[in-house]
C-alpha positions in Angstrom: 0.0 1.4 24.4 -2.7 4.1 24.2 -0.9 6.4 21.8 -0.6 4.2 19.3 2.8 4.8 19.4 5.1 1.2 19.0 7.7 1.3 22.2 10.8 0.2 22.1 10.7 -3.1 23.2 8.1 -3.4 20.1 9.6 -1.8 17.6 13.3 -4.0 18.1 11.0 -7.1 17.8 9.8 -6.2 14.6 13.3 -5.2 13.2 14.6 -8.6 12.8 11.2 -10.1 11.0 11.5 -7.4 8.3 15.4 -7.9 7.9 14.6 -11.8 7.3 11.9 -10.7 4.6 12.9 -11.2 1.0 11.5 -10.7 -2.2 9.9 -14.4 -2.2 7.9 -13.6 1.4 6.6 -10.4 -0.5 5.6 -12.3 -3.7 3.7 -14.8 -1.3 1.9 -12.3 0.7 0.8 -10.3 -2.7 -0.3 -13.0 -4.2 -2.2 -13.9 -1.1 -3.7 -10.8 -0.8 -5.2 -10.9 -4.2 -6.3 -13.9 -3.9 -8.3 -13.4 -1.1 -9.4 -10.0 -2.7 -11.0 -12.2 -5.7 -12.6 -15.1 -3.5 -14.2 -12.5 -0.9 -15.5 -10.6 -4.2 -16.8 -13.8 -5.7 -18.4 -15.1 -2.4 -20.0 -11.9 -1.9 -20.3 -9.8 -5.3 -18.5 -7.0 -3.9 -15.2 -5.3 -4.9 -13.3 -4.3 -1.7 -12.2 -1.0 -2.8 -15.2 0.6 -3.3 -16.0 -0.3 0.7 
């Protein structure tokens, strides 16, 4: 894969994982984002966005 491009073979292995996603995987992954967004500003006193 050197054109960054997702085959195939890829991209039919990916389709089932986002059909199986529901609103509760989303909410968990959100909320995990932001709470690793707060601890790595609090361990480091920087706000990620402004990177």
């Amino acid at each position: 894969m050197t054109d960054g491009l997702l085959t195939d073979e890829q991209l039919k292995a990916s389709v089932p994982m986002q059909r199986e996603g529901n609103i509760d995987d989303m909410a968990g992954i959100i909320l995990f984002l932001a709470n690793l967004k707060t601890s790595s500003k609090r361990k480091y006193g920087i706000d990620l966005y402004q990177v």
